[in-house]
C-alpha positions in Angstrom: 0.0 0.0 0.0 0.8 3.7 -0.3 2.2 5.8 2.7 -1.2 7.9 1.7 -3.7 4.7 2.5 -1.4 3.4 5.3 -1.7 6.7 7.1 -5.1 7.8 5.9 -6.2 4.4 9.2 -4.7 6.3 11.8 -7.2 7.2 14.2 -5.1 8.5 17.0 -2.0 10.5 16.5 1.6 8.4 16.1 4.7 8.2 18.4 7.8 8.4 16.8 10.9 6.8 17.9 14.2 8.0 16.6 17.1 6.5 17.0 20.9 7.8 15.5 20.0 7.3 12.1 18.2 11.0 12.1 20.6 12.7 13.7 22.8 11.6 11.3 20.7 12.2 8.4 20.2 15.7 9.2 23.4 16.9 11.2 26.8 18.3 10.0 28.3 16.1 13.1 26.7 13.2 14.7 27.8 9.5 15.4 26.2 6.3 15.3 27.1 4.2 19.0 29.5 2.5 16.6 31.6 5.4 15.3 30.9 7.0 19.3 32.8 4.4 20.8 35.3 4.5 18.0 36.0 8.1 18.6 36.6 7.5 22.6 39.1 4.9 21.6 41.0 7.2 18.9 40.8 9.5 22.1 42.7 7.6 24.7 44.8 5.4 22.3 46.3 8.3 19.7 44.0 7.2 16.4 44.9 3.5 16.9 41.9 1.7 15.2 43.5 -1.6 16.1 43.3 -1.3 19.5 39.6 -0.8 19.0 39.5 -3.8 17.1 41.3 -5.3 19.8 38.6 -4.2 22.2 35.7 -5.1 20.2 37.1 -8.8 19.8 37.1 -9.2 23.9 33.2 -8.4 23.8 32.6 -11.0 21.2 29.7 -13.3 22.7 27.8 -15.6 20.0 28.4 -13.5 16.8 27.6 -10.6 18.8 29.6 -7.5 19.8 28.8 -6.4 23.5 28.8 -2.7 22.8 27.9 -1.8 26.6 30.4 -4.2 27.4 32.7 -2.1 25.4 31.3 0.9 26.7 32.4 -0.2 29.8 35.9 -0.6 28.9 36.8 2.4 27.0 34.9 4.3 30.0 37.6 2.9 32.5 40.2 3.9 30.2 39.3 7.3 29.1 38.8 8.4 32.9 42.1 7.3 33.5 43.7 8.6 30.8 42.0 11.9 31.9 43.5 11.4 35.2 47.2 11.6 33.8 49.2 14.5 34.7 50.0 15.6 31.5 46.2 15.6 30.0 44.8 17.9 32.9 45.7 20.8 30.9 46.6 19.6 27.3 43.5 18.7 24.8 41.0 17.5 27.7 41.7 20.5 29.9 37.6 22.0 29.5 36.7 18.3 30.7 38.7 18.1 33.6 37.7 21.7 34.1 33.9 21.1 33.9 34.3 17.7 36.2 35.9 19.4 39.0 33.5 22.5 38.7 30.9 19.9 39.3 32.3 18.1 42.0 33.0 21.9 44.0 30.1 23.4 43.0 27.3 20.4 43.5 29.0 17.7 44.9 28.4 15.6 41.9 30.7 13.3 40.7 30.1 12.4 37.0 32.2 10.8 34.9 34.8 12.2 32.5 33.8 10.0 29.5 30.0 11.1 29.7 31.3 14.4 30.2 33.1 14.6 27.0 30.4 12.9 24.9 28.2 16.1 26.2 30.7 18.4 24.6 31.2 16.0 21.5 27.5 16.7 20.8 26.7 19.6 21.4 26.8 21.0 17.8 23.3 20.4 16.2 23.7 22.3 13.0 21.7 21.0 10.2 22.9 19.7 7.1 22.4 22.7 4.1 20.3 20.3 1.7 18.3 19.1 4.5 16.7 21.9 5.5 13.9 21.6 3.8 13.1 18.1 4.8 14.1 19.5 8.9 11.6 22.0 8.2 8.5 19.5 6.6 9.8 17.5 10.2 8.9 20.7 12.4 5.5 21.0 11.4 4.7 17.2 12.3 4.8 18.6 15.8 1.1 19.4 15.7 0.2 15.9 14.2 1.7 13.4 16.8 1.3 13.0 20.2 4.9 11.9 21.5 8.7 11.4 20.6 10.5 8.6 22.1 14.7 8.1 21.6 17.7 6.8 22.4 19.7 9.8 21.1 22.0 11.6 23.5 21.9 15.4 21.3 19.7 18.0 21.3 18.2 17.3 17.5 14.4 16.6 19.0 14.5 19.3 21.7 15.2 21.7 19.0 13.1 20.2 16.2 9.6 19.6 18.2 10.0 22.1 21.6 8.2 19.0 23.5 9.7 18.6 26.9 12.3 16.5 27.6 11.8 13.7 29.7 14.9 11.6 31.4 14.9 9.0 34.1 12.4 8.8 36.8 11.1 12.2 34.9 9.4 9.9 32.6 7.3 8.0 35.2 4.9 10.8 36.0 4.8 12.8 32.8 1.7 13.7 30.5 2.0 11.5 26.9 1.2 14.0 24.8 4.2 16.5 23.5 6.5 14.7 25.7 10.1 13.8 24.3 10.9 10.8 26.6 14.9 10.2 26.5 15.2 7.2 27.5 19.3 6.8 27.7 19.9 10.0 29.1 20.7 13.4 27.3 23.7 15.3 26.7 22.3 18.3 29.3 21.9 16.0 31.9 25.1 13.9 31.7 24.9 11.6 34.5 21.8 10.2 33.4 23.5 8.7 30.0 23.3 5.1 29.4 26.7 4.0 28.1 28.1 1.5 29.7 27.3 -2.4 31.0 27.0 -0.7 34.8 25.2 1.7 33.3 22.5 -0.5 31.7 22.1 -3.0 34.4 21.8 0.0 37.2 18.4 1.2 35.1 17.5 -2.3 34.0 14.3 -1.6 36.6 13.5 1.8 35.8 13.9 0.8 32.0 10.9 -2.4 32.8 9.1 0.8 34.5 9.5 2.9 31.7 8.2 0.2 29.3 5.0 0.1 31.3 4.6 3.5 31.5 4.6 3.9 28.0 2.9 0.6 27.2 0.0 2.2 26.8 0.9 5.0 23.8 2.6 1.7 21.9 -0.6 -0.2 22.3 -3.6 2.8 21.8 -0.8 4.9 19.1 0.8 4.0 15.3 4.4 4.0 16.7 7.1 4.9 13.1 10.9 4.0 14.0 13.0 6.5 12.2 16.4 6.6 12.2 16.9 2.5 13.4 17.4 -0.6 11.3 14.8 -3.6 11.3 17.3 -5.5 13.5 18.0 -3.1 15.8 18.0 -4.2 19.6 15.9 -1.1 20.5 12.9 -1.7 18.1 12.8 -5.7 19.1 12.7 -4.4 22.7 10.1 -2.4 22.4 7.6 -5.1 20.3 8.9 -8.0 22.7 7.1 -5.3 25.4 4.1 -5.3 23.7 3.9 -8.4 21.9 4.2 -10.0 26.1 0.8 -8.8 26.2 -1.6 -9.7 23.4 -2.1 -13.4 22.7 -1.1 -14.5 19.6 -3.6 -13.9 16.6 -6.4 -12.8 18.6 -8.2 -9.7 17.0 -5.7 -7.2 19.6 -2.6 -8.9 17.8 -3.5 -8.6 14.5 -5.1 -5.2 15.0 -1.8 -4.0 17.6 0.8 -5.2 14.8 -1.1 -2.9 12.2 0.0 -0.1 14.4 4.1 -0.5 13.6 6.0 1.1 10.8 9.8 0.9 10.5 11.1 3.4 8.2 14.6 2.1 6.7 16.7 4.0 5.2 17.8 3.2 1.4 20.1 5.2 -0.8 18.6 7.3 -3.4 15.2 5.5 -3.3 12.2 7.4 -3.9 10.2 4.4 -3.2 6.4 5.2 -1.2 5.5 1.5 -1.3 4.8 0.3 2.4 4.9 -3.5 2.5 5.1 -6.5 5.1 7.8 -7.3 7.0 8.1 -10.5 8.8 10.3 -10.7 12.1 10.1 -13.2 15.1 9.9 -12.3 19.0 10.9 -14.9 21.0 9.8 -17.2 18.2 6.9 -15.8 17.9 6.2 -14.8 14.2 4.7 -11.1 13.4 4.1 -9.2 10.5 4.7 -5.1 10.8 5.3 -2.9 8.0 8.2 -1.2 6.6 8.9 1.6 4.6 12.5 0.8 2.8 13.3 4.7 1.2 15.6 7.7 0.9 12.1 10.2 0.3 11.6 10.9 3.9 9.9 14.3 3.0 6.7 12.3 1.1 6.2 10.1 4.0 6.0 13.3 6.6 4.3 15.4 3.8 1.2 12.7 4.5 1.4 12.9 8.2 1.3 16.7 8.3 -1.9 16.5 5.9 -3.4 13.8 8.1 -6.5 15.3 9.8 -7.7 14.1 13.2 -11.3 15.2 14.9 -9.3 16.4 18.1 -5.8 18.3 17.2 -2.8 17.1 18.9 -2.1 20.6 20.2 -5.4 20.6 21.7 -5.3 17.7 23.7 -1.7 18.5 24.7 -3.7 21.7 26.2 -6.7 19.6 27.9 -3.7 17.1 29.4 -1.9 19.8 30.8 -4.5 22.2 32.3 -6.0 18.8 33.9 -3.2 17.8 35.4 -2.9 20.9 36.7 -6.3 21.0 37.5 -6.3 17.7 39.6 -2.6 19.0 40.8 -3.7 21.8 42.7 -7.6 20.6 43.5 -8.3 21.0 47.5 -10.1 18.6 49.3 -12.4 21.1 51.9 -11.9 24.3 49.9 -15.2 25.7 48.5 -13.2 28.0 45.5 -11.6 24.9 44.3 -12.7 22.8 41.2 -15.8 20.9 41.9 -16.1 19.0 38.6 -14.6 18.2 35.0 -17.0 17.1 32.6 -16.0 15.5 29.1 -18.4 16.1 26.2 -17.4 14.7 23.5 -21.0 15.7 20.9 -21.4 18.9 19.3 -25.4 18.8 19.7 -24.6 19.1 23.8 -23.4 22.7 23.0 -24.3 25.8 20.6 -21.0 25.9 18.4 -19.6 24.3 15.9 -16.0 23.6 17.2 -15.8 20.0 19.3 -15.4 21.4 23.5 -13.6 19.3 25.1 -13.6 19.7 28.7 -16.1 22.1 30.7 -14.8 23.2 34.5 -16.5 25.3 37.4 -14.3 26.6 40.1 -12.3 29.5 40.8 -11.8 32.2 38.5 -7.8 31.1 38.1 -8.8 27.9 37.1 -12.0 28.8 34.6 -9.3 31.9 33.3 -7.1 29.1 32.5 -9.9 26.6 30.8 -10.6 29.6 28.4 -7.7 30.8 27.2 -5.6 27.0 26.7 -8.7 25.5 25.0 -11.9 28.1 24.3 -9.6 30.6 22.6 -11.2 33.3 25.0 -8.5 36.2 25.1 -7.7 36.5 28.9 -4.6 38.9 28.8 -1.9 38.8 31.5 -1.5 41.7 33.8 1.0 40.4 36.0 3.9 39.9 34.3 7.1 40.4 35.3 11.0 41.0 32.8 11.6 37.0 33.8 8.5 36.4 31.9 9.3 37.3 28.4 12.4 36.5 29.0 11.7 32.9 29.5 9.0 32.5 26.9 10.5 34.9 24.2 10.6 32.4 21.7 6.8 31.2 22.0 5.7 34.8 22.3 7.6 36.1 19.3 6.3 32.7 17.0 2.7 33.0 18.7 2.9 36.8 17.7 1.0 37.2 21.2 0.0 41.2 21.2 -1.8 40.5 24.3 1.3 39.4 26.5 3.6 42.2 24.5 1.4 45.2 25.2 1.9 44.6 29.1 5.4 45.5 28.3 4.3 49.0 28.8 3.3 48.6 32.7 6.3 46.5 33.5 9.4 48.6 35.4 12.8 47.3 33.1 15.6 48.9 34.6 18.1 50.8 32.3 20.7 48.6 33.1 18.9 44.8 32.4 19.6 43.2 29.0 15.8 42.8 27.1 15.0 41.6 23.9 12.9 44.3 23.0 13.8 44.3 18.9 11.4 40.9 18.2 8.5 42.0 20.3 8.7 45.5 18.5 8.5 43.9 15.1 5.3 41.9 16.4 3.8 45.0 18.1 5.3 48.3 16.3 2.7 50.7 18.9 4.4 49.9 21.8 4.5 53.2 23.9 7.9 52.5 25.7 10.0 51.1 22.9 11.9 53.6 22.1 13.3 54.2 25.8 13.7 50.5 26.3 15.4 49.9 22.7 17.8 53.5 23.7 18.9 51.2 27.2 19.2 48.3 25.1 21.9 50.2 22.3 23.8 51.6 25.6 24.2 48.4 27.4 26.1 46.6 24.0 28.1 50.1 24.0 29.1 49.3 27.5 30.2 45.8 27.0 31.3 45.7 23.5 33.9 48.3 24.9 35.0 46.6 27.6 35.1 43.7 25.5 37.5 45.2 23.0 39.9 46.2 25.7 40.8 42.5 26.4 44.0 41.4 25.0 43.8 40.1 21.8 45.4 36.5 23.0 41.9 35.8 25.0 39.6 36.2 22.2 39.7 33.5 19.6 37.6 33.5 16.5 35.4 30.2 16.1 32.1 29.9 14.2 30.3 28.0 16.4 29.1 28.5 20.3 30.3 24.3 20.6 33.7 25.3 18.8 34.3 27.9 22.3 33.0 25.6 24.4 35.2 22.8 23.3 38.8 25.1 23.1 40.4 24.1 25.7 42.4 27.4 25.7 39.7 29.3 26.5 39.3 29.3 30.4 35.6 29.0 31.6 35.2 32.5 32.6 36.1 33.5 29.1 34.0 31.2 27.1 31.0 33.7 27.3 33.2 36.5 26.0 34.3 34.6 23.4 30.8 33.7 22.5 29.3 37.2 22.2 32.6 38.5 20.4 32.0 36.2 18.0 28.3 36.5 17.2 28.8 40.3 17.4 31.4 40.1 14.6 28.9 37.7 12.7 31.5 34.7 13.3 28.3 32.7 14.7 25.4 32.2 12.8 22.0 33.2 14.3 20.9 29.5 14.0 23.2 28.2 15.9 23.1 30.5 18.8 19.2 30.2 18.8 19.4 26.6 19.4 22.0 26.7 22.1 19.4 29.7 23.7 16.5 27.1 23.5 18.6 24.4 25.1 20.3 26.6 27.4 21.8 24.6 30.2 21.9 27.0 33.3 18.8 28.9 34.8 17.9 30.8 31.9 17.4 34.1 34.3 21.5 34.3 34.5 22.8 37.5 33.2 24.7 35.5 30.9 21.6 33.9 29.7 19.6 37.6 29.2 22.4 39.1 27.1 22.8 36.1 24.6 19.0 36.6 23.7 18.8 39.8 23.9 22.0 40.2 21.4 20.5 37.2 19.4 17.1 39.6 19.5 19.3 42.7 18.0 21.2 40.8 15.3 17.6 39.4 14.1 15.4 42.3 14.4 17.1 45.6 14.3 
């Protein structure tokens, strides 16, 4: 069949899972765990691939490599090769530097090898000829309900803006526009799953995890991008499910409809989804695959599929019940008394589909209306924080409401603000020109102390992961670096925007509010 009749049965929004294979479809630098482990052991052992090989033929068990196993092993080495006097300040020095701010700062001992595979990935700048296809992958966001991976990068956070989900995080979250990481991320480093000890520490919360999610794999079309039809991570997940619906009952055969594994093939344009046999545990099942190199057709039909309920509307419903339920009080008269689901249009007088109705306090009906009636209730308490925080959605929403309070907000002269991109949206805005005037002054300020510096503590790089990864830069100069070179138009826009919307520290930091607010005056001055 087509990928138009296959996804014209959908009745519930898919799940993706993504493995490495995306990332390294669509990214300048990325590594599959193959060429990962391969690039620790060039590391420690000075480009030697034979001592890889060497390695790899220790973890040998029946016609299989043990790649946690080898994980393991290169762990153990790199840390101590790390530990060696004369790497402490040669090529590693930013790890060693980061591992010990850690263990000062928050009393956190992480290791060095999961440290540098942070930094290693850190660079998520797409591909120039995939562009297009990354941008047909952003809009899908509105037409599927979850994203589940075993990537370490930042690819999915930047692509989708669902929230990531790690660990134990994943055990109470909300399905819908959750991006559940399920071997850790690069911004949390000691949550990565690397290693044998690492794998057989969240054995348990991985069985948990499966449960938790049984549900989305069971009720949801689940499409694998990015893994091969053999791939330990795609077996995992149907042995899961497969545990639970007897064999060729209508749930089997209606469950295994559900599965799509998107292969990758060379140059093939092919749209042609057929059957693809595979056995679990002996068991045979039939799923589908996709074998193809047109990506862009297949998420062409998913962005044209049409639901009754819109993904982005139920992600709404979710939330503001759980927060709902969340903050509910027992003896408390203001509280929510009731939610009721109507799920017919005759019960009401319009013609859109309502999907929850709420009495309570004004907080809670104020909240009902605006996240899923559309009623305009506009923010009067808002503080600088605010829009600094959600400048991005505000700026792509073009939310007027939220910008006009900018006017009865105090911003002192002296704050870094991003004032340019909420102009653009709302040109009326009765303090902009002070605000913009502060803004002007404030670069002045620190472009000229910036230029004072000696010239052997600025280094030209064109990426914020290039700075971050020069290991002659000192910590406390890395931001200096970074905003001489994206003043000087050394670093593109794109790349700083996706290092804003994955910022790693508290994104109220001073640090934090100049980057965006210089990112804001490059872009819309």
């Amino acid at each position: 069949m087509t990928i138009k009749d296959y996804i014209s049965k959908f009745n519930t929004h898919p799940v993706l899972f993504v493995g490495t294979g995306l990332s390294l479809r669509y990214l300048n630098k990325s590594y599959n765990w193959e060429d990962l482990l391969n690039n620790i052991s060039n590391s420690i052992f000075n480009n030697n691939d034979e001592k890889y090989l060497d390695i790899k033929a220790e973890c040998l068990n029946n016609d299989k490599f043990d790649y946690p196993k080898i994980g393991s092993i290169l762990e153990k080495s790199f840390n101590e090769f790390l530990d060696l006097d004369i790497n402490r300040h040669g090529e590693f020095k930013h790890i060693n530097d980061r591992y010990y701010d850690l263990l000062k700062k928050d009393n956190k001992v992480i290791s060095k090898l999961k440290l540098y595979i942070s930094f290693l990935l850190q660079d998520i700048t797409t591909k120039p000829n995939m562009k297009g296809e990354v941008e047909l992958l952003k809009q899908l966001k509105n037409n599927i309900s979850s994203v589940i991976t075993t990537n370490y990068d930042l690819f999915l956070e930047e692509v989708f803006g669902f929230k990531p989900l790690i660990g134990n995080g994943i055990l109470l979250s909300n399905p819908y526009g959750s991006l559940y990481k399920i071997h850790g991320c690069i911004n949390d480093p000691e949550q990565i799953v690397i290693s044998q000890e690492d794998y057989e520490k969240t054995q348990y919360q991985h069985e948990l995890i499966r449960a938790q999610l049984l549900s989305l794999f069971i009720h949801n079309p689940v499409i694998f991008l990015g893994y091969g039809a053999q791939d330990d991570n795609v077996n995992g997940i149907l042995k899961t499910v497969f545990k639970y619906a007897k064999y060729n009952t209508d749930t089997f055969q209606k469950i295994k409809e559900n599965f799509l594994i998107v292969e990758y093939e060379k140059d093939s344009q092919n749209e042609i989804i057929s059957d693809y046999d595979l056995k679990i545990d002996e068991t045979p099942i039939q799923i589908k695959k996709l074998k193809t190199d047109n990506y862009s057709a297949l998420y062409k039909e998913l962005i044209e599929m049409e639901y009754p309920i819109s993904a982005v509307d139920i992600r709404k419903v979710q939330n503001v019940m759980y927060e709902t339920i969340a903050n509910a009080k027992d003896h408390n008269d203001k509280a929510v008394k009731e939610v009721v689901v109507i799920d017919s249009k005759e019960e009401i007088n319009t013609g859109d589909r309502v999907l929850v109705i709420t009495y309570g306090d004004k907080n809670t009906v104020d909240s009902i209306k605006k996240t899923i009636f559309k009623d305009k209730v506009i923010p009067t308490q808002m503080k600088t924080d605010d829009f600094i925080d959600n400048y991005f959605e505000i700026i792509a929403d073009k939310n007027i409401d939220y910008i006009k309070v900018i006017d009865n907000i105090t911003i002192p002269s002296n704050h870094y603000f991003p004032i340019f991109g909420f102009i653009k949206v709302f040109p009326k805005l009765k303090s902009k020109d002070k605000i913009k005037n502060n803004q002007l002054k404030s670069f002045d300020r620190f472009i000229k102390q910036l230029e004072k510096k000696p010239k052997k503590d600025i280094k030209k790089h064109t990426s914020i992961e290039d700075v971050n990864r020069d290991s002659t830069i000192s910590l406390s100069a890395k931001h200096t670096n970074i905003v001489f070179n994206i003043w000087n138009n050394n670093i593109p826009l794109d790349n700083l925007e996706a290092y804003l919307k994955n910022y790693p520290d508290s994104k109220k930091h001073t640090e934090y509010r100049r980057l965006i607010s210089l990112y804001d005056y490059k872009l819309y001055n």
